[in-house]
N, CA, C and O atoms as a GROMACS GRO file, in nm:
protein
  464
    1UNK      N    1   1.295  -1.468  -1.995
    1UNK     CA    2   1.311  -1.362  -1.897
    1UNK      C    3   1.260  -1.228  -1.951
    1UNK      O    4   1.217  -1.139  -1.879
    2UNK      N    5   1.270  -1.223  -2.097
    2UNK     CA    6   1.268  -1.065  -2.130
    2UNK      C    7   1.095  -1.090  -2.128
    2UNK      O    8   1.034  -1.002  -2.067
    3UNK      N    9   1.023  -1.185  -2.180
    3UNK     CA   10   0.891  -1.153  -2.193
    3UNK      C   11   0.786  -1.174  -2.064
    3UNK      O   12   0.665  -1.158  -2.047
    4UNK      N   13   0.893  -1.215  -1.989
    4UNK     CA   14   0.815  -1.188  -1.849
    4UNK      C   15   0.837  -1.031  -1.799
    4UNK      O   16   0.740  -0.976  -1.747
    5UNK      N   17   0.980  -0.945  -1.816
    5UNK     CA   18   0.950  -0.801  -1.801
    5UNK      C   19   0.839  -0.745  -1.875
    5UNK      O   20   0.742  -0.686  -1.826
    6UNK      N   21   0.864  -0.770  -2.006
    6UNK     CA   22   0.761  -0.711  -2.128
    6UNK      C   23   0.636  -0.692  -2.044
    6UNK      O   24   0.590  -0.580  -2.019
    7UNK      N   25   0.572  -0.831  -1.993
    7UNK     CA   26   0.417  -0.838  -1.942
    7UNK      C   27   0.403  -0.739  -1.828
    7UNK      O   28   0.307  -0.662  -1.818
    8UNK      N   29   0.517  -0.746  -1.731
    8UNK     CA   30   0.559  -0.641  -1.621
    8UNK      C   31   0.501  -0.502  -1.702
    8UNK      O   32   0.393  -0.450  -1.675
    9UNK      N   33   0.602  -0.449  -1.816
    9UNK     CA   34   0.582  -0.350  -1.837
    9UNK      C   35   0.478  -0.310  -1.885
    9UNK      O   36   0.447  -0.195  -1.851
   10UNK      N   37   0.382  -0.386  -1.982
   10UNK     CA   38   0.236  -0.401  -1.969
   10UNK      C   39   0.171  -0.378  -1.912
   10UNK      O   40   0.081  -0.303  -1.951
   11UNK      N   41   0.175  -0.443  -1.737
   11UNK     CA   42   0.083  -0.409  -1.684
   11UNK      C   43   0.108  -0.246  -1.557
   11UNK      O   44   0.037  -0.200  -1.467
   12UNK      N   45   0.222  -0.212  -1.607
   12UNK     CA   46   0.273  -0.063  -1.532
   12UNK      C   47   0.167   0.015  -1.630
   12UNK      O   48   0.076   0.087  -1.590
   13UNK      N   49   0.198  -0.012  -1.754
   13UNK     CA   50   0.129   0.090  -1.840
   13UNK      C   51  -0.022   0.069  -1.851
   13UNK      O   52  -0.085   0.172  -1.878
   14UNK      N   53  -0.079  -0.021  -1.839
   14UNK     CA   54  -0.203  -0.026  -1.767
   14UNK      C   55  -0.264   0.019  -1.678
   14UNK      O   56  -0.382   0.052  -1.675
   15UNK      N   57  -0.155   0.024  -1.566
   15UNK     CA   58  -0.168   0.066  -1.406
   15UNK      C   59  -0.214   0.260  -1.496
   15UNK      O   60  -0.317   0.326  -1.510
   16UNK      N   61  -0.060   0.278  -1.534
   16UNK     CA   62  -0.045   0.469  -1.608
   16UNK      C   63  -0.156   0.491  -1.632
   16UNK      O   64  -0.219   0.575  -1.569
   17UNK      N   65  -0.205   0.424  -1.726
   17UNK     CA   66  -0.354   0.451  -1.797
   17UNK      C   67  -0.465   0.470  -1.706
   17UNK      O   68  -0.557   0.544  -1.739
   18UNK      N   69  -0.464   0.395  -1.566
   18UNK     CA   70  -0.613   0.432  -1.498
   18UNK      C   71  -0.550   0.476  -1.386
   18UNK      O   72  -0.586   0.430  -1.277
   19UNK      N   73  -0.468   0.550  -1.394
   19UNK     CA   74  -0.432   0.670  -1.328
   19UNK      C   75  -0.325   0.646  -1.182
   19UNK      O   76  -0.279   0.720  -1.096
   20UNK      N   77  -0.319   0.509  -1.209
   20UNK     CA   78  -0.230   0.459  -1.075
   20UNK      C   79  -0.100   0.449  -1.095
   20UNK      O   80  -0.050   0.339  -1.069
   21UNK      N   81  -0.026   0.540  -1.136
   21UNK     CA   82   0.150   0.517  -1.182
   21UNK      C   83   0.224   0.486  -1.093
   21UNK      O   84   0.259   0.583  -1.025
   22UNK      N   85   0.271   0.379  -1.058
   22UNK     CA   86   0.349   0.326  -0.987
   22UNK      C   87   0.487   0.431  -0.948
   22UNK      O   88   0.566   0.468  -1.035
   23UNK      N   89   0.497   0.463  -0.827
   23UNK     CA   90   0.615   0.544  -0.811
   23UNK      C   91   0.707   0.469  -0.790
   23UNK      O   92   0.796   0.492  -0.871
   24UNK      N   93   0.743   0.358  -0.694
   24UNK     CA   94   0.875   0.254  -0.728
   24UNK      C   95   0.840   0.127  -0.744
   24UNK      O   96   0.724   0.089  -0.758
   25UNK      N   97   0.921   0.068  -0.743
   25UNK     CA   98   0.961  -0.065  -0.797
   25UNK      C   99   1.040  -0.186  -0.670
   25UNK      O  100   1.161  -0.195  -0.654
   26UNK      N  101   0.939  -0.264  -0.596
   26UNK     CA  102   1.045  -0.332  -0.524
   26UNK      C  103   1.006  -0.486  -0.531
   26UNK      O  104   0.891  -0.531  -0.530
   27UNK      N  105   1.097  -0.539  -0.535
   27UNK     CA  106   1.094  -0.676  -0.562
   27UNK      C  107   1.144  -0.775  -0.434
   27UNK      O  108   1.235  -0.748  -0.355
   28UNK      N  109   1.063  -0.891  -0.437
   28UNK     CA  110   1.075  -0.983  -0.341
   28UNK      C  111   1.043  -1.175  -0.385
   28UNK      O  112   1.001  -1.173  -0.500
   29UNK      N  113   1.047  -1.272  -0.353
   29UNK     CA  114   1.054  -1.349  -0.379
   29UNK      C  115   1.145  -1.417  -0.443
   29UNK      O  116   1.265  -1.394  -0.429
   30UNK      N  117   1.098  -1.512  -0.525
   30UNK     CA  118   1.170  -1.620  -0.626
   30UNK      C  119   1.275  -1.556  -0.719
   30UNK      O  120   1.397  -1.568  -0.706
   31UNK      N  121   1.204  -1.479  -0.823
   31UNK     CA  122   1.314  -1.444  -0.950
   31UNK      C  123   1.414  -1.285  -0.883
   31UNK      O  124   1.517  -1.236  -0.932
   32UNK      N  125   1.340  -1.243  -0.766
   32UNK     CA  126   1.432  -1.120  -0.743
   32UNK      C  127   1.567  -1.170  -0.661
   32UNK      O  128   1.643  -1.094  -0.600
   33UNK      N  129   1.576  -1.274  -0.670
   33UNK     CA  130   1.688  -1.346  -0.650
   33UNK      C  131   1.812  -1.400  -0.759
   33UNK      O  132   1.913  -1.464  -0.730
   34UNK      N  133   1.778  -1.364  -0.856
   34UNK     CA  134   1.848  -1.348  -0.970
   34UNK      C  135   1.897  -1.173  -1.009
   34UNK      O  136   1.816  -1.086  -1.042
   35UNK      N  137   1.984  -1.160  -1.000
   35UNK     CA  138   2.068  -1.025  -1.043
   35UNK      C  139   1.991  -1.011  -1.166
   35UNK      O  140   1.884  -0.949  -1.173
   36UNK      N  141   2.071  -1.091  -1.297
   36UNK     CA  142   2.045  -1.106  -1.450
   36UNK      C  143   1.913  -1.102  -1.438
   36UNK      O  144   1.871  -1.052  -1.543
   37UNK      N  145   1.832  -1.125  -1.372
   37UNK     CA  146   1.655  -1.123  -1.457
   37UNK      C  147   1.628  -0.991  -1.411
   37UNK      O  148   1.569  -0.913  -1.486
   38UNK      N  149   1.674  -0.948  -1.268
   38UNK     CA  150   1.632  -0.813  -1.198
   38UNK      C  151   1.655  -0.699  -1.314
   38UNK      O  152   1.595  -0.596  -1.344
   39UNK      N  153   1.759  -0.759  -1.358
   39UNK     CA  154   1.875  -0.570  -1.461
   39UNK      C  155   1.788  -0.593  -1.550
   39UNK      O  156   1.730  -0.492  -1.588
   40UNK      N  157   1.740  -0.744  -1.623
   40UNK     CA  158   1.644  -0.707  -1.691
   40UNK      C  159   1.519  -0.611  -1.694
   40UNK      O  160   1.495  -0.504  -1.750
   41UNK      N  161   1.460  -0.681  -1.624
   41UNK     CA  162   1.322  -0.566  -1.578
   41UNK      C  163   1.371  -0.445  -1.552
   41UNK      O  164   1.291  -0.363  -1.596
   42UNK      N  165   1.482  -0.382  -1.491
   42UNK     CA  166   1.493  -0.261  -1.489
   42UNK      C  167   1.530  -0.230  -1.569
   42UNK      O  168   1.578  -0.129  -1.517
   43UNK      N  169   1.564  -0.219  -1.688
   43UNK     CA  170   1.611  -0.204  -1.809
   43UNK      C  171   1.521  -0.192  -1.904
   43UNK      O  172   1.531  -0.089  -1.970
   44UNK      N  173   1.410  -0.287  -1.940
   44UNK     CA  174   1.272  -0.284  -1.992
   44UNK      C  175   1.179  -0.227  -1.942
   44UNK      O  176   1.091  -0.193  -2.021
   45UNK      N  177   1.161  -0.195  -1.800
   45UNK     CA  178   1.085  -0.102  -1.737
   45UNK      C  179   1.167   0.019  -1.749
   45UNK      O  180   1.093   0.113  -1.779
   46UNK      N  181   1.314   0.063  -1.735
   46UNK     CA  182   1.303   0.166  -1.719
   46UNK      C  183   1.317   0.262  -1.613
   46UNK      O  184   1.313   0.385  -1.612
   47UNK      N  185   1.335   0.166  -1.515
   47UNK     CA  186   1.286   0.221  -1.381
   47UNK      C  187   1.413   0.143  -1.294
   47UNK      O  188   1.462   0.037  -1.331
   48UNK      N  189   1.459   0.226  -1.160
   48UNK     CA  190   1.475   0.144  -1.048
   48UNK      C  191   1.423   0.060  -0.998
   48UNK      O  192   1.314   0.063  -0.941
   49UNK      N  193   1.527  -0.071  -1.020
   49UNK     CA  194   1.417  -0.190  -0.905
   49UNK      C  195   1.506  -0.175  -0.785
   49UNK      O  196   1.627  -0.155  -0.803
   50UNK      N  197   1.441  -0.184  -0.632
   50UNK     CA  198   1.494  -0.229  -0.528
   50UNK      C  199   1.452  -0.352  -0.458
   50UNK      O  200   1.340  -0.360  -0.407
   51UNK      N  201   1.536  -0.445  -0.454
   51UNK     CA  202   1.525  -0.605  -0.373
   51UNK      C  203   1.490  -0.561  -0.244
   51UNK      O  204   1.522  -0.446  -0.212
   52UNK      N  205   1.409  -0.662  -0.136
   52UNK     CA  206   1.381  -0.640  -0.031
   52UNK      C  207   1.486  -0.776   0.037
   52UNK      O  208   1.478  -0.897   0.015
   53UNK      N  209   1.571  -0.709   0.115
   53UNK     CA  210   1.676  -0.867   0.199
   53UNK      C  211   1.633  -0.873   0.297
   53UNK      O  212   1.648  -0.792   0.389
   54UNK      N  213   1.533  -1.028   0.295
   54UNK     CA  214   1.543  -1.110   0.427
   54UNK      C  215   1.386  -1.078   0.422
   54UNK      O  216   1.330  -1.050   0.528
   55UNK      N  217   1.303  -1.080   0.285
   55UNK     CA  218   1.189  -1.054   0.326
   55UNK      C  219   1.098  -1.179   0.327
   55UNK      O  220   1.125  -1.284   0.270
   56UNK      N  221   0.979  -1.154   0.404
   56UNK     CA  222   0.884  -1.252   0.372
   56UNK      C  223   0.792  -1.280   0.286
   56UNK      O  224   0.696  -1.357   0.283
   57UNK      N  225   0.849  -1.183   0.198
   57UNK     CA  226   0.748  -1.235   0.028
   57UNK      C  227   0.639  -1.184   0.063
   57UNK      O  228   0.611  -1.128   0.169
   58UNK      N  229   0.544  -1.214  -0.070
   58UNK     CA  230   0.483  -1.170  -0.134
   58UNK      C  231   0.328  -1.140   0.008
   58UNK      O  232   0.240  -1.056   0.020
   59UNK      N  233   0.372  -1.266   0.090
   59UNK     CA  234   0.261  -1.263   0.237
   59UNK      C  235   0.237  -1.154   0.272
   59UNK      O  236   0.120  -1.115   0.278
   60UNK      N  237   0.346  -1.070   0.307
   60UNK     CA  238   0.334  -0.926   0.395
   60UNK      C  239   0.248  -0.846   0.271
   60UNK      O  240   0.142  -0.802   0.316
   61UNK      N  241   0.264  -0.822   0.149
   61UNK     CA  242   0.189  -0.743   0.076
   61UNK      C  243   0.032  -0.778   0.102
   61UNK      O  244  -0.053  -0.700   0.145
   62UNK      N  245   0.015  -0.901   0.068
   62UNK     CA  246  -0.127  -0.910   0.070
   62UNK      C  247  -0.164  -0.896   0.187
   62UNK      O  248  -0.261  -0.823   0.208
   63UNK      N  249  -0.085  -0.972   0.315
   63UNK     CA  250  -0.189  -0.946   0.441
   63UNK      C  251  -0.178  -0.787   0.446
   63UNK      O  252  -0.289  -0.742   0.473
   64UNK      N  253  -0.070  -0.671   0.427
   64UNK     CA  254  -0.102  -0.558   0.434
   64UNK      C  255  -0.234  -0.516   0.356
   64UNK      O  256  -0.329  -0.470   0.419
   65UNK      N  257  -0.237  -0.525   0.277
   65UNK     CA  258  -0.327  -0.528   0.164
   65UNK      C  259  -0.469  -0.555   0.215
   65UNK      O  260  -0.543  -0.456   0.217
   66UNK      N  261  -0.512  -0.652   0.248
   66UNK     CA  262  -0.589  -0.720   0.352
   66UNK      C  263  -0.652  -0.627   0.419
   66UNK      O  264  -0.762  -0.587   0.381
   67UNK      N  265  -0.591  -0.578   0.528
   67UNK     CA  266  -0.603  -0.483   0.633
   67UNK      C  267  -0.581  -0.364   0.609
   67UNK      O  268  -0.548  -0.312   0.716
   68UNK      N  269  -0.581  -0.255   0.491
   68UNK     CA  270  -0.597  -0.134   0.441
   68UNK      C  271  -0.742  -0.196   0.415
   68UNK      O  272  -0.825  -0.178   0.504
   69UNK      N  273  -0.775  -0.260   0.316
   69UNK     CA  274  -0.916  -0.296   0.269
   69UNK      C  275  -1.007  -0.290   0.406
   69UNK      O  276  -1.110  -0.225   0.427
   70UNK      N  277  -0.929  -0.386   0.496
   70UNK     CA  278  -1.059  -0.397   0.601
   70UNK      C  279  -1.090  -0.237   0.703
   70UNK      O  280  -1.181  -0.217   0.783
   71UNK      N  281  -0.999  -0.163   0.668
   71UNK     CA  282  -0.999  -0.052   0.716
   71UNK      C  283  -0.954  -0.039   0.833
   71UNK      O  284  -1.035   0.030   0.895
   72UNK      N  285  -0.856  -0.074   0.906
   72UNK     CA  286  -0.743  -0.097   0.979
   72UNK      C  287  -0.658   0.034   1.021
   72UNK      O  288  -0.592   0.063   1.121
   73UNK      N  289  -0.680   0.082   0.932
   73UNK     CA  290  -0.648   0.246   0.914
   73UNK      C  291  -0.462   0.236   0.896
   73UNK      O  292  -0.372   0.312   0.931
   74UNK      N  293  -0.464   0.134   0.842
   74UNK     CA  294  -0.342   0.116   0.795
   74UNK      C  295  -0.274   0.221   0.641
   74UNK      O  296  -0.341   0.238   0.538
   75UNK      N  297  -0.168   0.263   0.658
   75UNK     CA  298  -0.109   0.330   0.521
   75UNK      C  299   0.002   0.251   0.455
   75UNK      O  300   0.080   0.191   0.529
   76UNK      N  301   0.017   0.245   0.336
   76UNK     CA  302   0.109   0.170   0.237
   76UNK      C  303   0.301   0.185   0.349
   76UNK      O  304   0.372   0.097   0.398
   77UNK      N  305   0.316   0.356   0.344
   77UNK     CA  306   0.432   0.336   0.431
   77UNK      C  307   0.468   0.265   0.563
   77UNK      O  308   0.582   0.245   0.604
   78UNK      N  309   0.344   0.226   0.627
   78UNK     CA  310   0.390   0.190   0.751
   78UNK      C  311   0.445   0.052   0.732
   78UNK      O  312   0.508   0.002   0.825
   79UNK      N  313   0.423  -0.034   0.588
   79UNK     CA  314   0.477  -0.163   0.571
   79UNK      C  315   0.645  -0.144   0.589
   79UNK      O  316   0.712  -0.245   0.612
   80UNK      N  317   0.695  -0.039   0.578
   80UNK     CA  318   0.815   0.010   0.593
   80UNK      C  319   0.900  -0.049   0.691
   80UNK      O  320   0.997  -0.116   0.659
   81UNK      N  321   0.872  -0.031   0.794
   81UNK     CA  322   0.926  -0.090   0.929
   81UNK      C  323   0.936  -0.271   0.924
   81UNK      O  324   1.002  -0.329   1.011
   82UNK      N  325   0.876  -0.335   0.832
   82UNK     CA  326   0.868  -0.476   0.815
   82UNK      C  327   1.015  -0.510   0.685
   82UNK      O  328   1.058  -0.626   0.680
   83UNK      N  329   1.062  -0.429   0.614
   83UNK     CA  330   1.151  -0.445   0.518
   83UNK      C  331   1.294  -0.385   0.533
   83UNK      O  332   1.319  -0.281   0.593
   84UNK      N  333   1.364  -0.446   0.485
   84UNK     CA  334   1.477  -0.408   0.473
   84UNK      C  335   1.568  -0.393   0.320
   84UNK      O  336   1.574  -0.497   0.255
   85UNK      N  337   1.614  -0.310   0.282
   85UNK     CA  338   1.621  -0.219   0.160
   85UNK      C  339   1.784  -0.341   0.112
   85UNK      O  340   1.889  -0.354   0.175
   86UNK      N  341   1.740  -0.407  -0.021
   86UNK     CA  342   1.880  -0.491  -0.048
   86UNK      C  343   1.908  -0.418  -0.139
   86UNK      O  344   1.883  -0.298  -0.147
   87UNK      N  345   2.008  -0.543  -0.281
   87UNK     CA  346   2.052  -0.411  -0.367
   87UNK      C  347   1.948  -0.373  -0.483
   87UNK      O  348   1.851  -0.440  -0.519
   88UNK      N  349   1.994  -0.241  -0.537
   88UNK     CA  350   1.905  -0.184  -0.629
   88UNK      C  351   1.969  -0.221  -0.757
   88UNK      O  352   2.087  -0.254  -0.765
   89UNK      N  353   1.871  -0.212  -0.878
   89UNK     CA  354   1.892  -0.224  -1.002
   89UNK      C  355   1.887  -0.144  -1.116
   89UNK      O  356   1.782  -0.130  -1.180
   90UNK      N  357   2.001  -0.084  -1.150
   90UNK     CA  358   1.924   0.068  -1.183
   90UNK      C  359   1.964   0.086  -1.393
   90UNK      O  360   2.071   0.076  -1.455
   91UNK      N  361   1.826   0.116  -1.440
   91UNK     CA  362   1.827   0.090  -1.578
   91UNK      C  363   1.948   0.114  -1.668
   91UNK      O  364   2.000   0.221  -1.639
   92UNK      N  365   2.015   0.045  -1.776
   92UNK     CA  366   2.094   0.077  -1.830
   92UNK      C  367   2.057   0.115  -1.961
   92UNK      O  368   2.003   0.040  -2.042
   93UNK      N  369   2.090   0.246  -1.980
   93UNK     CA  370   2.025   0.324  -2.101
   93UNK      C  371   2.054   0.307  -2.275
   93UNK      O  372   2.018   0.355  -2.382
   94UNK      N  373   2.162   0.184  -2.208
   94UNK     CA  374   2.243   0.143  -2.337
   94UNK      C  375   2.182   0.036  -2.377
   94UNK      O  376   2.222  -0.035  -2.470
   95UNK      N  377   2.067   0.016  -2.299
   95UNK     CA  378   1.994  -0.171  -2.366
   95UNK      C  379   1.855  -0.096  -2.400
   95UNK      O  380   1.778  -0.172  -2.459
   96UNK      N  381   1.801   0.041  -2.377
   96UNK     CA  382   1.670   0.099  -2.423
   96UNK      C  383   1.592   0.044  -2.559
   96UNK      O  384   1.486  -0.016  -2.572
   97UNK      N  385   1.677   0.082  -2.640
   97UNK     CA  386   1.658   0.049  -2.811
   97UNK      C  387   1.613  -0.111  -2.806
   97UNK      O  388   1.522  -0.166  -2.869
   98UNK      N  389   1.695  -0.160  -2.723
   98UNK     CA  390   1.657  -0.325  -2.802
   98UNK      C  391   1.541  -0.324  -2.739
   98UNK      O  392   1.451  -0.327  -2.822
   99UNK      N  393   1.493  -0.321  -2.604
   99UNK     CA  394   1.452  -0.374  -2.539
   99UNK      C  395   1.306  -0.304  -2.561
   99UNK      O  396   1.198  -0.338  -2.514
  100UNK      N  397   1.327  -0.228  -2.619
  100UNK     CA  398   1.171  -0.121  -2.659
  100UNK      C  399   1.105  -0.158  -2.808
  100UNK      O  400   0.989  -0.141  -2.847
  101UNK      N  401   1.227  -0.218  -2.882
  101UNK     CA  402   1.170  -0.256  -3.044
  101UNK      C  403   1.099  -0.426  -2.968
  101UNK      O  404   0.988  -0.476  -2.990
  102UNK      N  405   1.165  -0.458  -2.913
  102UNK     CA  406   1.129  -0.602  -2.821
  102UNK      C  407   1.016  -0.583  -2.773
  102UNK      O  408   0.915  -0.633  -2.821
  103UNK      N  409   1.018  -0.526  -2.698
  103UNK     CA  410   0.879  -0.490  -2.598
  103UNK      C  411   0.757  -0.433  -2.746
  103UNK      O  412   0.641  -0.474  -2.734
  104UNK      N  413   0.777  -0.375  -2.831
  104UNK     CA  414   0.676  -0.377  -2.953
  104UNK      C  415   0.648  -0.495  -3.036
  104UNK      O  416   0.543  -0.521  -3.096
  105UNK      N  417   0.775  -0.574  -3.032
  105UNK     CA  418   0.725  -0.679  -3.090
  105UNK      C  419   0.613  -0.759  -2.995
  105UNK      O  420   0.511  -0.800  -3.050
  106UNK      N  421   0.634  -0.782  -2.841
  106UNK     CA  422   0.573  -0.834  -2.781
  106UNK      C  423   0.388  -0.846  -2.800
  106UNK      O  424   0.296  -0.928  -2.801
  107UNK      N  425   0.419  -0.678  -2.815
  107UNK     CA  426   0.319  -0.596  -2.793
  107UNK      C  427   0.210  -0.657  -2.914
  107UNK      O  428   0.106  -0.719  -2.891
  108UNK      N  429   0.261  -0.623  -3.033
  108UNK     CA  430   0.223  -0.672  -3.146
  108UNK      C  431   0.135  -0.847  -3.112
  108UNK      O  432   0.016  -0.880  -3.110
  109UNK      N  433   0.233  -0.906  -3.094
  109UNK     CA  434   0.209  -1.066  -3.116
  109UNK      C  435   0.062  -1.057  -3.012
  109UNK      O  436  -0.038  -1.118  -3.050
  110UNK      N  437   0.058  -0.993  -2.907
  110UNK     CA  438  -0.007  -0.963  -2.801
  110UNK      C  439  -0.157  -0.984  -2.876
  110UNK      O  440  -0.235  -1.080  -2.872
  111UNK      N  441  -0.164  -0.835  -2.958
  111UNK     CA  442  -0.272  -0.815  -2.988
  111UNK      C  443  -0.340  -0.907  -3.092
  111UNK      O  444  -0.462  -0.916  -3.108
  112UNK      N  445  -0.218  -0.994  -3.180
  112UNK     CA  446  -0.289  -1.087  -3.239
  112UNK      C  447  -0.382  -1.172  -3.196
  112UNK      O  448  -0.488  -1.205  -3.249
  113UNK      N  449  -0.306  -1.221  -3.043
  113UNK     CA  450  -0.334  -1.340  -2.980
  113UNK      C  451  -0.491  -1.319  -2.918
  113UNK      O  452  -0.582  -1.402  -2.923
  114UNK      N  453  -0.495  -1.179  -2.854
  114UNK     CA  454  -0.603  -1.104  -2.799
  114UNK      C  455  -0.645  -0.985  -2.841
  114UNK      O  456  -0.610  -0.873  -2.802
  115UNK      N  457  -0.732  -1.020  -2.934
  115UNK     CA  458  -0.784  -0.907  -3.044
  115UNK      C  459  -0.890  -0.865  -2.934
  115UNK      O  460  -0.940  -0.942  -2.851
  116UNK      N  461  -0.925  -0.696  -2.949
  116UNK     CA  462  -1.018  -0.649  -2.866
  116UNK      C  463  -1.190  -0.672  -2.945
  116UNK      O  464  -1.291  -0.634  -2.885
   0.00000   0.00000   0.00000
């Protein structure tokens, strides 16, 4: 569980780097159905996660997605009206330390595996 946040947090800081910083965090599908994996990721990210209840997964993103591309003249908020806000997950500042020497170790093994 933790090195599936790790990769999460990876690829946020990827996102940071080319200038796209993710302002929230919402989760849908399979594992955001688990409490324990959710507090994880918010905890290793750092960040608020909010669950979406009663959503249709990951579909609505891409077909939104879809139709911004095709120029639809669609905007990210109007997916709004399709979701409904479940519970949130909000970082606990008391798991930072582990979860950041963790997330370096990750990091580390990372670059062994995939040397630039």
């Amino acid at each position: 569980m933790e090195a599936y946040a790790y990769a999460i947090r990876h690829h946020v800081e990827v996102m940071e780097e080319l200038g796209h910083a993710p302002r929230r965090f919402l989760v849908s599908d399979g594992g955001s159905a688990s409490a324990v994996w959710m507090q994880i990721v918010a905890d290793v990210l750092g960040q608020p996660l909010r669950a979406l209840a009663g959503h249709p997964g990951t579909c609505l993103g891409a077909a939104w997605t879809a139709a911004m591309g095709a120029g639809l003249g669609l905007e990210w908020s109007g997916v709004d009206r399709f979701v409904t806000p479940g519970p949130e997950y909000r970082p606990d500042p008391a798991t930072r330390a582990t979860y950041d020497a963790g997330y370096a170790r990750f990091r580390a093994l990372y670059r062994q595996i995939y040397p630039r």
